[in-house]
Biopython code that builds the backbone (N, CA, C, O; Angstrom):
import numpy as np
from Bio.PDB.StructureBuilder import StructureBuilder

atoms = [
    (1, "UNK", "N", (1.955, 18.654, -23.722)),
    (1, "UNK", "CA", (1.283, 17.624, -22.958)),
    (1, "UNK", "C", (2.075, 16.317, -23.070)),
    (1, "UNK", "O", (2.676, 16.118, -24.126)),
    (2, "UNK", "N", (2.154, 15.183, -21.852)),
    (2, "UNK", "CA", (3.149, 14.191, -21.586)),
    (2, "UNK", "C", (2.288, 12.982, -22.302)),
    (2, "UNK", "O", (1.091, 13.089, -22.039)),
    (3, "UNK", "N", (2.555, 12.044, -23.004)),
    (3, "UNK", "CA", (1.836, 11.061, -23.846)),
    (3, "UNK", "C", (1.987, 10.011, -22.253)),
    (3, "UNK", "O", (3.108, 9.587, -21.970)),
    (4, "UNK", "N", (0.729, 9.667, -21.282)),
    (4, "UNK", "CA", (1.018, 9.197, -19.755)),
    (4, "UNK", "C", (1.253, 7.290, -20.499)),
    (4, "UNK", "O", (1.792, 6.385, -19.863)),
    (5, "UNK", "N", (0.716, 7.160, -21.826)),
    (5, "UNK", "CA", (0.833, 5.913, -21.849)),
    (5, "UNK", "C", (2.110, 5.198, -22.646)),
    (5, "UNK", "O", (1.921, 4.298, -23.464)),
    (6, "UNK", "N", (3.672, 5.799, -22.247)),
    (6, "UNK", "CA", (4.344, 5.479, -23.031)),
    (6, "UNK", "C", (5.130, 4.798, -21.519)),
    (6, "UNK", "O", (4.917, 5.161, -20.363)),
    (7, "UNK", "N", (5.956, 3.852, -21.941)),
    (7, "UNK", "CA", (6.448, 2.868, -20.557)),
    (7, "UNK", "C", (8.002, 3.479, -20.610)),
    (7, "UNK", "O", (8.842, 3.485, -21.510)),
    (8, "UNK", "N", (8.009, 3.996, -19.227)),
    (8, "UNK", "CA", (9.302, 4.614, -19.346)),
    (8, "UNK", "C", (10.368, 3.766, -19.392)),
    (8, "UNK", "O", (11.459, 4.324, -19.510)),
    (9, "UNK", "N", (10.364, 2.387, -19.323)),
    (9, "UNK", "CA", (11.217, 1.497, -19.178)),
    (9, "UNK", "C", (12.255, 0.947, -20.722)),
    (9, "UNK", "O", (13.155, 0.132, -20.926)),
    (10, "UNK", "N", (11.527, 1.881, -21.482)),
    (10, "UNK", "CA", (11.752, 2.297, -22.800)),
    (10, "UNK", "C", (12.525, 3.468, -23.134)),
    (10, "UNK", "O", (12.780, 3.688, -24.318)),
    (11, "UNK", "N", (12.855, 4.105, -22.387)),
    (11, "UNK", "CA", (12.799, 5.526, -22.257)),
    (11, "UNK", "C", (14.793, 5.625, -22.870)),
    (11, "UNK", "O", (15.530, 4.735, -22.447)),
    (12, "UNK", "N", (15.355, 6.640, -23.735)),
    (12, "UNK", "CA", (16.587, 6.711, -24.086)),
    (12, "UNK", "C", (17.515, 7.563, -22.909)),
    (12, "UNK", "O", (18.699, 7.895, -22.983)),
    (13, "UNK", "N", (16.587, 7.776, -21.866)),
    (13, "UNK", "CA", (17.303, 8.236, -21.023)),
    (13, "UNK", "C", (18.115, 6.689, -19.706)),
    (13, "UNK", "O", (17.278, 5.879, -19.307)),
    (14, "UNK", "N", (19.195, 6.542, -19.350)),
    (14, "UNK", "CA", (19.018, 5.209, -18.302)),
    (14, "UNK", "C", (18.554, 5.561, -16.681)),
    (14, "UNK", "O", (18.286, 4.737, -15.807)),
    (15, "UNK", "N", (18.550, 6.786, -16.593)),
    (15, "UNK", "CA", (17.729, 7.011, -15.128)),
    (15, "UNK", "C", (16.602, 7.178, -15.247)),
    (15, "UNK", "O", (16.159, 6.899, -14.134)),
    (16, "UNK", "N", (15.699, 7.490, -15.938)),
    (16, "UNK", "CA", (14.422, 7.074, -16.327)),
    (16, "UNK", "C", (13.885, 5.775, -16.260)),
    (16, "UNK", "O", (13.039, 5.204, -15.572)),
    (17, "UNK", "N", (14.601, 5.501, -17.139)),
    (17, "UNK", "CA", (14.509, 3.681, -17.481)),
    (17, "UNK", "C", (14.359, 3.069, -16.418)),
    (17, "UNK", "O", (13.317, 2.537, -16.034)),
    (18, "UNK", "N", (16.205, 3.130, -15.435)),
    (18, "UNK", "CA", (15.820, 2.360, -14.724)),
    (18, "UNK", "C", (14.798, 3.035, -12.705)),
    (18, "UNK", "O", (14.609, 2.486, -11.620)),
    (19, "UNK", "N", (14.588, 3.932, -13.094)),
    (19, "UNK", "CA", (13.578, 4.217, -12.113)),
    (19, "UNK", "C", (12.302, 3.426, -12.011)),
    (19, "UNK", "O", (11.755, 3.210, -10.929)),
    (20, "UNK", "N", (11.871, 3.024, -13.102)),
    (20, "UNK", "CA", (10.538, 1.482, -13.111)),
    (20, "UNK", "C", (11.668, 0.520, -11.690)),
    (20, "UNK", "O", (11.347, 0.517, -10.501)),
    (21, "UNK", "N", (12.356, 0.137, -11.994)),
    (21, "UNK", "CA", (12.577, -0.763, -11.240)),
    (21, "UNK", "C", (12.907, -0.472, -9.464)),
    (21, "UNK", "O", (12.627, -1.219, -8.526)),
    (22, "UNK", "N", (13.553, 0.805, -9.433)),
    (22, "UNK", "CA", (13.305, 1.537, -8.273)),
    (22, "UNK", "C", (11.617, 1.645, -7.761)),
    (22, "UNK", "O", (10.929, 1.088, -6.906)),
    (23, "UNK", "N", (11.489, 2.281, -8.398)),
    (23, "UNK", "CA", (9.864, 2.830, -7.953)),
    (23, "UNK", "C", (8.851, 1.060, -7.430)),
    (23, "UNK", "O", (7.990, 0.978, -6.553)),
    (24, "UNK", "N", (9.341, -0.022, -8.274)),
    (24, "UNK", "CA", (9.038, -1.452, -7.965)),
    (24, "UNK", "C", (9.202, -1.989, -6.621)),
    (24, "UNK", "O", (8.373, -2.593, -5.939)),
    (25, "UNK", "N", (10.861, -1.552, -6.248)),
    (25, "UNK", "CA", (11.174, -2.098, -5.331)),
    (25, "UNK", "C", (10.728, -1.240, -4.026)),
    (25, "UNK", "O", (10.675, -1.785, -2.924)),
    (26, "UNK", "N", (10.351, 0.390, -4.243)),
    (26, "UNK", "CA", (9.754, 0.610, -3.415)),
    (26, "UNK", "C", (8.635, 0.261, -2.603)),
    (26, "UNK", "O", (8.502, -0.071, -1.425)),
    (27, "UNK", "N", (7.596, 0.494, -3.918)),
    (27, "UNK", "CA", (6.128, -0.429, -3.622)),
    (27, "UNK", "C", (6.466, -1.620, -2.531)),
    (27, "UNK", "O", (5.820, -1.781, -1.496)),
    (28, "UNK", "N", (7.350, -2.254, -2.852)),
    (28, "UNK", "CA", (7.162, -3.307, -2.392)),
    (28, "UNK", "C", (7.435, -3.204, -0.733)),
    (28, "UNK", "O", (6.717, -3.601, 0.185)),
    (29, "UNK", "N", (9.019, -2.379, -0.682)),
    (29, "UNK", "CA", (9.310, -2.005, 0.746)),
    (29, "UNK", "C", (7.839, -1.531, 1.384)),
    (29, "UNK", "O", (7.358, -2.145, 2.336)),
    (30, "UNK", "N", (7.202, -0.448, 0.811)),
    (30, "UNK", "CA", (6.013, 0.247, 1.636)),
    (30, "UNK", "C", (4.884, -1.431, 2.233)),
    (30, "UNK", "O", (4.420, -1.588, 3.362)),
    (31, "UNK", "N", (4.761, -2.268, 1.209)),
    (31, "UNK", "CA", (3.532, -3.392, 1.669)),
    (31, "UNK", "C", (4.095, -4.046, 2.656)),
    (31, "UNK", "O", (3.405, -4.512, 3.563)),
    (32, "UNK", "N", (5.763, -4.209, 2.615)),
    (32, "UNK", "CA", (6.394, -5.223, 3.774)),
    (32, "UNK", "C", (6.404, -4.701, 5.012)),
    (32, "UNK", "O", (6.287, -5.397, 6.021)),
    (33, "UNK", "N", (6.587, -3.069, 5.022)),
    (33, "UNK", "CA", (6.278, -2.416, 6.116)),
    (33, "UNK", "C", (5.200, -2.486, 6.489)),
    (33, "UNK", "O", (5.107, -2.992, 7.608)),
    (34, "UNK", "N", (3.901, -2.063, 5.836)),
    (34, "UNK", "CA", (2.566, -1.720, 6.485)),
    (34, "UNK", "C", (2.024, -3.450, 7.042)),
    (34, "UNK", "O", (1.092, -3.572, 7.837)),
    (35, "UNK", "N", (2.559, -4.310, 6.638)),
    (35, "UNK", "CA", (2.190, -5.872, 7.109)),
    (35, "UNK", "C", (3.149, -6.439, 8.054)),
    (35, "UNK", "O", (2.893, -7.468, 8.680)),
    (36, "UNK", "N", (4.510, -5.643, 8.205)),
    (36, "UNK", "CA", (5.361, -6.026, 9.022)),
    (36, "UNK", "C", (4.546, -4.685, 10.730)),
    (36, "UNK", "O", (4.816, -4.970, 11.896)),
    (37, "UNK", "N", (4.089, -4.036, 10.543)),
    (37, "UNK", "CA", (3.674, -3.115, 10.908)),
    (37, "UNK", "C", (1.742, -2.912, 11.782)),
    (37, "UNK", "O", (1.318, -2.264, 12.739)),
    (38, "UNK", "N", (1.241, -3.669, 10.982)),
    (38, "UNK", "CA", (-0.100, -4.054, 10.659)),
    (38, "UNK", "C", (-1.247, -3.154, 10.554)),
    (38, "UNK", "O", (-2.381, -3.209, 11.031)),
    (39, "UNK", "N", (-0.395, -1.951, 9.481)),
    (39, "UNK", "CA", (-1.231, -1.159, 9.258)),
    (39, "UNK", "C", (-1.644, -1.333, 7.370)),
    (39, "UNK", "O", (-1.350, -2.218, 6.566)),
    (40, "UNK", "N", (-2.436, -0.038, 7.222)),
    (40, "UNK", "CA", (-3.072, -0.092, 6.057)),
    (40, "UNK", "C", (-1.980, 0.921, 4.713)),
    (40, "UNK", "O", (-1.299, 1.919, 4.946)),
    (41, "UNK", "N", (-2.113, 0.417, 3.765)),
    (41, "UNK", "CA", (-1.415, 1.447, 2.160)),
    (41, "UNK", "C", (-2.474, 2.067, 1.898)),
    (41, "UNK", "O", (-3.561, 1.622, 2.269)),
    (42, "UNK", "N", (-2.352, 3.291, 1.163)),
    (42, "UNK", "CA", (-3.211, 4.184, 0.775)),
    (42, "UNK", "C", (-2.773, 4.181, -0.937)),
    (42, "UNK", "O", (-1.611, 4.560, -1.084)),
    (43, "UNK", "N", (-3.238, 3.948, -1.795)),
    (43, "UNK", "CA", (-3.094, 4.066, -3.766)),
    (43, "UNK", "C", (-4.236, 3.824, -4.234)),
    (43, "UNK", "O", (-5.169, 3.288, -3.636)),
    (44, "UNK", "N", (-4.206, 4.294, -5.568)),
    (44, "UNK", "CA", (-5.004, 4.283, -6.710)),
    (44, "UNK", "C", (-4.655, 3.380, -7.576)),
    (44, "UNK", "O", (-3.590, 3.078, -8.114)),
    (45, "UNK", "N", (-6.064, 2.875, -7.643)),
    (45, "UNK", "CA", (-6.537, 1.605, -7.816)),
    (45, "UNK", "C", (-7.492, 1.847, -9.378)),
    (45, "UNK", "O", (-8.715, 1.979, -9.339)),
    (46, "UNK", "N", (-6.656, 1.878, -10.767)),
    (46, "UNK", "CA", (-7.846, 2.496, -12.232)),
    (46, "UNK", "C", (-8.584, 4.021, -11.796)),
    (46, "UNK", "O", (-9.707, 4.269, -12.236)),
    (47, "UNK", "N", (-8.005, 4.821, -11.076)),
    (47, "UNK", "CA", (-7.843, 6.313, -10.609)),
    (47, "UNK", "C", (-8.943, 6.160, -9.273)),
    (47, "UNK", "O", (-9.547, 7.197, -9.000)),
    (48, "UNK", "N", (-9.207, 5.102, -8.534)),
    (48, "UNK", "CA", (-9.727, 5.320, -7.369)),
    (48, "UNK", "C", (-9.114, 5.176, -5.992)),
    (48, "UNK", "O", (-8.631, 4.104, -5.630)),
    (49, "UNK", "N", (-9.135, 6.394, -5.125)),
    (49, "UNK", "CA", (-7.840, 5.903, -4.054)),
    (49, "UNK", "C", (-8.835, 5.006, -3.509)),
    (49, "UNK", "O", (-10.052, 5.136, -3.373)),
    (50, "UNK", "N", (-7.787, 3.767, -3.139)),
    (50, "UNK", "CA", (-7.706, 2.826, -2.258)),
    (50, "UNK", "C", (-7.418, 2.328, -1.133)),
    (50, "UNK", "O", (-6.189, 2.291, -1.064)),
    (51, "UNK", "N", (-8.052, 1.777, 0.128)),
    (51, "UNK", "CA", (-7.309, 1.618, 0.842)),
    (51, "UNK", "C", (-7.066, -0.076, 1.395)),
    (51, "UNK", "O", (-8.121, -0.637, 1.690)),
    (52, "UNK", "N", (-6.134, -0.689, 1.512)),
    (52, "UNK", "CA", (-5.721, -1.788, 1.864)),
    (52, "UNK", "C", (-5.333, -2.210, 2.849)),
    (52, "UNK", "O", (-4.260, -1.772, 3.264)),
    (53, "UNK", "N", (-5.960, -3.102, 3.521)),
    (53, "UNK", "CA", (-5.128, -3.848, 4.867)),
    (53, "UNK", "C", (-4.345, -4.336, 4.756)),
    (53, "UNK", "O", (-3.912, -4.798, 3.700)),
    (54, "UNK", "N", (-3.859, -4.408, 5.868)),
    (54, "UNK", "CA", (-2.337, -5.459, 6.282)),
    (54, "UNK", "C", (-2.667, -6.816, 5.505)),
    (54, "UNK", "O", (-2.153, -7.344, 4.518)),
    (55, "UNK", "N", (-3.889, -7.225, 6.467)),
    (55, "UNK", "CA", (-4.516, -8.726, 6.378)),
    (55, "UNK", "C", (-4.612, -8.763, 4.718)),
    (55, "UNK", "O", (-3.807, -9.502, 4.151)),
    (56, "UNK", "N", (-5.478, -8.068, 3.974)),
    (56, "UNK", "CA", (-5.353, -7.760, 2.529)),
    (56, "UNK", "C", (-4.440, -8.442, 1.739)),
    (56, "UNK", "O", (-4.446, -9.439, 1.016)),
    (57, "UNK", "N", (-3.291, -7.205, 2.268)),
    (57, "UNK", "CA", (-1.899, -7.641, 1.697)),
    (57, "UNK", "C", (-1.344, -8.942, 1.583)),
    (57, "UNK", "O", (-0.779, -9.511, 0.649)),
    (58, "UNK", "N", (-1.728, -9.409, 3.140)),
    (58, "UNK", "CA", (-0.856, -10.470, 3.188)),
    (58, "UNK", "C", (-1.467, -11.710, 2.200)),
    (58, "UNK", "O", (-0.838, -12.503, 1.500)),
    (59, "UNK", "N", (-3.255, -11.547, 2.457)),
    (59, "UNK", "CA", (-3.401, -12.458, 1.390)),
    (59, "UNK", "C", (-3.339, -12.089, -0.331)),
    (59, "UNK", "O", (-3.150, -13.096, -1.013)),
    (60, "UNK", "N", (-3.420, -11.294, -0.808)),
    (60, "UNK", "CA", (-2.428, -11.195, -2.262)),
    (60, "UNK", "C", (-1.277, -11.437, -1.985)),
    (60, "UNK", "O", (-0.816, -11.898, -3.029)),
    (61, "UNK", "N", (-0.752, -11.428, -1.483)),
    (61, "UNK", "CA", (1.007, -12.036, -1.401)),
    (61, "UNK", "C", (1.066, -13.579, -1.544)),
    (61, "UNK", "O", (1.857, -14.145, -2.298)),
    (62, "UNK", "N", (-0.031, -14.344, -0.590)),
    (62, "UNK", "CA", (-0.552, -15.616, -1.011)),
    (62, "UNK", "C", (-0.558, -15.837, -1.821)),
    (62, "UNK", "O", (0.418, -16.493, -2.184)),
    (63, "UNK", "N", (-1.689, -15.497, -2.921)),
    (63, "UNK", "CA", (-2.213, -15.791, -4.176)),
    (63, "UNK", "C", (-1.414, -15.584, -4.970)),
    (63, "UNK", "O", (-1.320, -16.322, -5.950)),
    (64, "UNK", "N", (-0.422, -14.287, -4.750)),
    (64, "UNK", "CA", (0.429, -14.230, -5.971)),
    (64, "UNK", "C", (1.556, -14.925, -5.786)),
    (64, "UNK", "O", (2.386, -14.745, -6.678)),
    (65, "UNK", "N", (2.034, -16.049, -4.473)),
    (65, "UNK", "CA", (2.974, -16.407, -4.740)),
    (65, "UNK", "C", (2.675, -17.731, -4.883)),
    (65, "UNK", "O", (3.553, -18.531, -5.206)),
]
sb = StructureBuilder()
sb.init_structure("model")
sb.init_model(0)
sb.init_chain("A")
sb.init_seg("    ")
for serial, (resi, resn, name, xyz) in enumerate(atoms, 1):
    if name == "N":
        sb.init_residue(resn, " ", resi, " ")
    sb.init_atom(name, np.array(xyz, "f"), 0.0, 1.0, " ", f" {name:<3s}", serial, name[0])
structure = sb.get_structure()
């Protein structure tokens, strides 16, 4: 069994490692699309799928910037 709470960004492997930062920059491509786009993301949200608007998005992008 995989211990899910260990941060791979730690990890002694470096494609592991640096896949956190891949997998980051993806996320991010997918929100710029679905708002460049003006549709909705589909994720899990503390294990509940979620779904998010464009409009959503754009305002957390606000707040967080």
């Amino acid at each position: 069994m995989v211990d899910a709470t260990k941060d791979i960004r730690n990890s002694t492997d470096p494609d592991i490692a640096g896949s956190y930062n891949a997998m980051q920059r993806a996320g991010k491509a997918a929100v710029d699309l679905a708002i460049q786009t003006n549709t909705a993301i589909v994720t899990s949200i503390n294990g509940k799928v979620v779904r998010i608007t464009a409009a959503e998005l754009v305002k957390q992008r606000q707040v967080n910037s």
